[in-house]
C-alpha positions in Angstrom: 20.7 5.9 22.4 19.8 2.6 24.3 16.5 3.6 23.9 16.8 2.9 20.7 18.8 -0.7 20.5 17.7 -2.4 23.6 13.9 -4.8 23.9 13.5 -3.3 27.5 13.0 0.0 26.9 9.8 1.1 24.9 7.6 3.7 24.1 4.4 1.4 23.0 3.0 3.2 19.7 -0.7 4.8 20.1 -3.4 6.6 17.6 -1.5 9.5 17.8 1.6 8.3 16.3 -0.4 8.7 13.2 0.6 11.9 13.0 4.5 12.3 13.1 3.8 9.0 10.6 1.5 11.2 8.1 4.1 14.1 8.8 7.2 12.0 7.5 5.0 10.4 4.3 3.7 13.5 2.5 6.4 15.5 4.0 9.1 13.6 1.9 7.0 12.9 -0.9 5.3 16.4 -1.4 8.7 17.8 -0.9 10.2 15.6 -3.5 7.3 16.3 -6.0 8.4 20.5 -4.8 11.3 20.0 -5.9 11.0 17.7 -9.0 8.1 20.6 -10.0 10.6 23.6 -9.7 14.1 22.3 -11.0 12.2 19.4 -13.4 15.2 19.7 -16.0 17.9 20.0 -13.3 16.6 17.1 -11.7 16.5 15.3 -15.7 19.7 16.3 -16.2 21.0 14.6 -12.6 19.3 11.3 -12.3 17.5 11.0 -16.1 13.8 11.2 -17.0 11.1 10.7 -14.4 10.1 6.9 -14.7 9.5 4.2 -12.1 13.3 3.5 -11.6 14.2 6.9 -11.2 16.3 7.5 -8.0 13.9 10.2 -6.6 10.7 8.4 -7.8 11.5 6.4 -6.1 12.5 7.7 -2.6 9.1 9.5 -3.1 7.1 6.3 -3.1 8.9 4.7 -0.7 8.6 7.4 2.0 5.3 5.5 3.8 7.4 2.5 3.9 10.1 4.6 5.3 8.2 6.6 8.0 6.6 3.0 9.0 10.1 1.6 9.7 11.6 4.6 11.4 8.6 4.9 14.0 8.5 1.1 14.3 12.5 2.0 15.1 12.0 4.5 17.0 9.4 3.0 19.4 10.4 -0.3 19.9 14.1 -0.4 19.2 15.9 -3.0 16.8 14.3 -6.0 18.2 11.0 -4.8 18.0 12.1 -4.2 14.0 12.6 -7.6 14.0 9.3 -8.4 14.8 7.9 -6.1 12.6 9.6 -7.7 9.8 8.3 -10.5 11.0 5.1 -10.3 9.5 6.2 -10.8 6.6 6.2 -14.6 7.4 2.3 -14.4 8.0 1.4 -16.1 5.2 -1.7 -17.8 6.4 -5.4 -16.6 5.3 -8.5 -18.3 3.8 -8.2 -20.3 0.8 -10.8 -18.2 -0.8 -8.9 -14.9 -0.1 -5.4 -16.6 -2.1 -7.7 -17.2 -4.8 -8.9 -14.1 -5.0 -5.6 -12.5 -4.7 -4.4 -14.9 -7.5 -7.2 -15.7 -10.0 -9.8 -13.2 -8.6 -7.7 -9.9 -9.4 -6.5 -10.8 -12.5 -10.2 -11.7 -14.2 -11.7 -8.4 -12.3 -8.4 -6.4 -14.5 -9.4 -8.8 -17.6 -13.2 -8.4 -17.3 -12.2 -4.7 -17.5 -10.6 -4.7 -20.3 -12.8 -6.9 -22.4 -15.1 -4.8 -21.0 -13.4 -1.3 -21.9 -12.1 -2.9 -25.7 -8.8 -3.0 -25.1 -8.0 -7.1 -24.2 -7.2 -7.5 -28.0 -4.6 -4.7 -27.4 -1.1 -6.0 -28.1 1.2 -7.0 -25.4 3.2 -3.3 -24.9 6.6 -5.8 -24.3 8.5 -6.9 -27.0 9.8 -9.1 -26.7 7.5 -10.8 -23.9 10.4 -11.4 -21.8 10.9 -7.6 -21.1 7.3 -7.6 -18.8 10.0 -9.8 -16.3 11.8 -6.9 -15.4 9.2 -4.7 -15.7 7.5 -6.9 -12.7 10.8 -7.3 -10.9 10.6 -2.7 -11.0 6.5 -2.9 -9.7 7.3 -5.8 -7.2 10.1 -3.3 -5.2 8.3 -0.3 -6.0 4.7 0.2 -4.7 4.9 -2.5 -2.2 7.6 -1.0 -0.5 4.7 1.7 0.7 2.7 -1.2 2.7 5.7 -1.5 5.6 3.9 2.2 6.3 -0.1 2.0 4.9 -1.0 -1.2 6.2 2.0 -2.0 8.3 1.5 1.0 11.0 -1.6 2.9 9.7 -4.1 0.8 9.0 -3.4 -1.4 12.9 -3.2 2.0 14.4 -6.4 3.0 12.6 -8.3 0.2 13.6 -7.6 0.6 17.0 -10.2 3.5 17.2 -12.6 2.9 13.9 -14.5 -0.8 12.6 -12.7 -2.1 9.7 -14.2 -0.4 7.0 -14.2 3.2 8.8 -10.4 2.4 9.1 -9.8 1.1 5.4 -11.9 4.5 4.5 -9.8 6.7 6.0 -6.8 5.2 5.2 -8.0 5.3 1.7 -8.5 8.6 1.7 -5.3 9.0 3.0 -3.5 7.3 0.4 -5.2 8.3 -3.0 -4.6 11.8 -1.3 -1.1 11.0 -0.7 -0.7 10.3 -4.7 -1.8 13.7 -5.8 1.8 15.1 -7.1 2.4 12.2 -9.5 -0.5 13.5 -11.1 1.1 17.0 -11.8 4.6 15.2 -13.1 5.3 14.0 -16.6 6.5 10.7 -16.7 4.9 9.1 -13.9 2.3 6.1 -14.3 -0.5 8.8 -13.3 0.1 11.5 -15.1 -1.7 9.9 -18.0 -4.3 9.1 -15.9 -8.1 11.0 -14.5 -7.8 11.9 -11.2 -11.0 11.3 -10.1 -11.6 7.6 -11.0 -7.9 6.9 -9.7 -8.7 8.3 -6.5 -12.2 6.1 -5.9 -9.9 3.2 -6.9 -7.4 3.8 -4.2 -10.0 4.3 -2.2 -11.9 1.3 -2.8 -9.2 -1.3 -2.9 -8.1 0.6 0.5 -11.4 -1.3 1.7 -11.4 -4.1 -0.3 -7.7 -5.2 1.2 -9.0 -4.5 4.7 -11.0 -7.2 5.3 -7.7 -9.7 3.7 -5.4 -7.8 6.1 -7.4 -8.7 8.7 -8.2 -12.3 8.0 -4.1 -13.1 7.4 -3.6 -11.3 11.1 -2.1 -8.6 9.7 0.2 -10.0 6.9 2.7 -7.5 5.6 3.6 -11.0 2.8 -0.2 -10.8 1.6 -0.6 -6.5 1.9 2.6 -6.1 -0.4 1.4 -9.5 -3.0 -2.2 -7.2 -3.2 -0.2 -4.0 -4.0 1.3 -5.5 -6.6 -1.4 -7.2 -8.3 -2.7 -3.9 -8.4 -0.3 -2.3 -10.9 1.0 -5.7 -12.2 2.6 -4.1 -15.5 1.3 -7.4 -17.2 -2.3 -6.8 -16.8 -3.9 -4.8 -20.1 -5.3 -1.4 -19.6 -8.6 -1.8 -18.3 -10.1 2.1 -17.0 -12.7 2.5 -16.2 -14.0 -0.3 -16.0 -11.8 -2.2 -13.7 -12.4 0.3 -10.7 -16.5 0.1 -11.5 -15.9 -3.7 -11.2 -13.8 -3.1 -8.1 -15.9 -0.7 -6.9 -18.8 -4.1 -6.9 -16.8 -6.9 -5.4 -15.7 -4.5 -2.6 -19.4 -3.8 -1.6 -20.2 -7.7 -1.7 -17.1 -8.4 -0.1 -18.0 -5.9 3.0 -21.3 -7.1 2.7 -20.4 -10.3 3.3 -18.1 -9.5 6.0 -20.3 -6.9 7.7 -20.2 -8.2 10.8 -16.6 -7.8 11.8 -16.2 -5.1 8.8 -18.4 -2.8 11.0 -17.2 -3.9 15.0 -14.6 -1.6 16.5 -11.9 -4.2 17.5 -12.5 -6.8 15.4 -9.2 -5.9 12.7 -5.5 -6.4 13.6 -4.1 -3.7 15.7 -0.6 -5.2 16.3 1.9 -3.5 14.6 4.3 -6.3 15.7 3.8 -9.9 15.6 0.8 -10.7 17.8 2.9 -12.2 20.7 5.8 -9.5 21.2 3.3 -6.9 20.6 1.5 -8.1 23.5 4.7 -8.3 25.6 6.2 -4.5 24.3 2.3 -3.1 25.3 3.5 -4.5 28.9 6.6 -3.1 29.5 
């Protein structure tokens, strides 16, 4: 057990820690899905129709975040935790990145949607206050997954692939990992085609890289992304928003193809910068 509590004893993490960390995440969540498949009125009749705020919704889609804690635990002990929380102070990253994560998401969603027919739609909260809590559910929800996607993943990814091989694979990964909330009723996706969903997970996978990378691996600015992503505010905007995605993500590697394409260029500290520099030592 003081291998678990104390700084001075670590077990630094490596590539393959990737898979007890894959092993956890669709382990929980698949199993979840299993069982919400097999006893789906049981399951109604314990803890209420499958929505967002349902308890074992949400313990699905908060296993990455889980697994990413418990190896962080696991490998660096409760100081090392510490650090790992941490990044959630980084909060530094190019003016035109914010921008983009503020103004540049939102008009992409809206282009979409004008785009699609559907900006005249009318606001699905009445009365408007109600999208409040409705953000408040999609702020602790989805985000929660980054403490595992790009808070272990993605640095441990990037330690053997460039950038956008990384954000590809983990892409992959994660619109792969999202396959059972397609076969539930209730669930965001299960209104939803499969096939553009999964080329928009995959593509803001990449997009996000290069933003991860450029806020030294901010777990603030991964989780503020996440959001944006499902903000419950935005209007309804398929398919057009991922073809739009789908564009600025090839000028945005294009324009960042130099350290988008160089092994070692992206963050590969799962802890802050300096203590992971100092727990790779001991």
């Amino acid at each position: 057990m003081a291998q678990m509590t104390s700084s001075a004893h670590v077990h630094p993490m490596g590539t393959k820690t990737l898979a007890p960390f894959l092993a956890i995440s669709f382990g929980l969540t698949w199993g979840l899905a299993a069982i919400l498949l097999l006893f789906y009125d049981q399951v109604v009749a314990l803890f209420g129709e499958i929505t967002m705020t349902n308890p074992l919704f949400i313990l699905a889609v908060y296993a990455p975040g889980f697994a990413g804690i418990l190896l962080v635990w696991w490998h660096y002990g409760l100081r090392g935790l510490g650090s790992f929380f941490r990044r959630l102070t980084l909060w530094r990253a190019p003016v035109a990145w914010w921008l983009f994560l503020i103004l540049g998401i939102p008009a992409l969603v809206y282009a979409g949607a004008a785009l699609s027919g559907t900006l005249d739609d009318p606001f699905p909260f009445t009365p408007w206050y109600m999208v409040l809590p409705a953000m408040a559910v999609a702020l602790f929800i989805g985000p929660i997954e980054e403490f595992g996607w790009r808070g272990v993943a993605l640095p441990l990814l990037q330690r053997r692939f460039a950038p956008f091989w990384a954000g590809l694979i983990l892409g992959i990964i994660w619109a792969t990992w999202h396959i059972p909330s397609f076969l539930i009723g209730g669930t965001p996706q299960s209104a939803w085609a499969f096939g553009p969903y999964f080329i928009g997970v995959v593509t803001i996978s990449v997009l996000m890289t290069p933003l991860f990378n450029a806020a030294r691996g901010s777990l603030l600015i991964a989780a503020l992304y996440h959001f944006q992503m499902m903000n419950p505010a935005f209007p309804d905007a398929q398919p057009w928003d991922t073809l739009l995605f789908l564009i600025a993500t090839v000028v945005v590697v294009w324009l960042n193809r130099r350290e988008m394409f160089r092994r070692g260029s992206g963050v590969t500290d799962v802890l802050m910068p300096e203590a992971q520099h100092k727990a790779d030592q001991r």
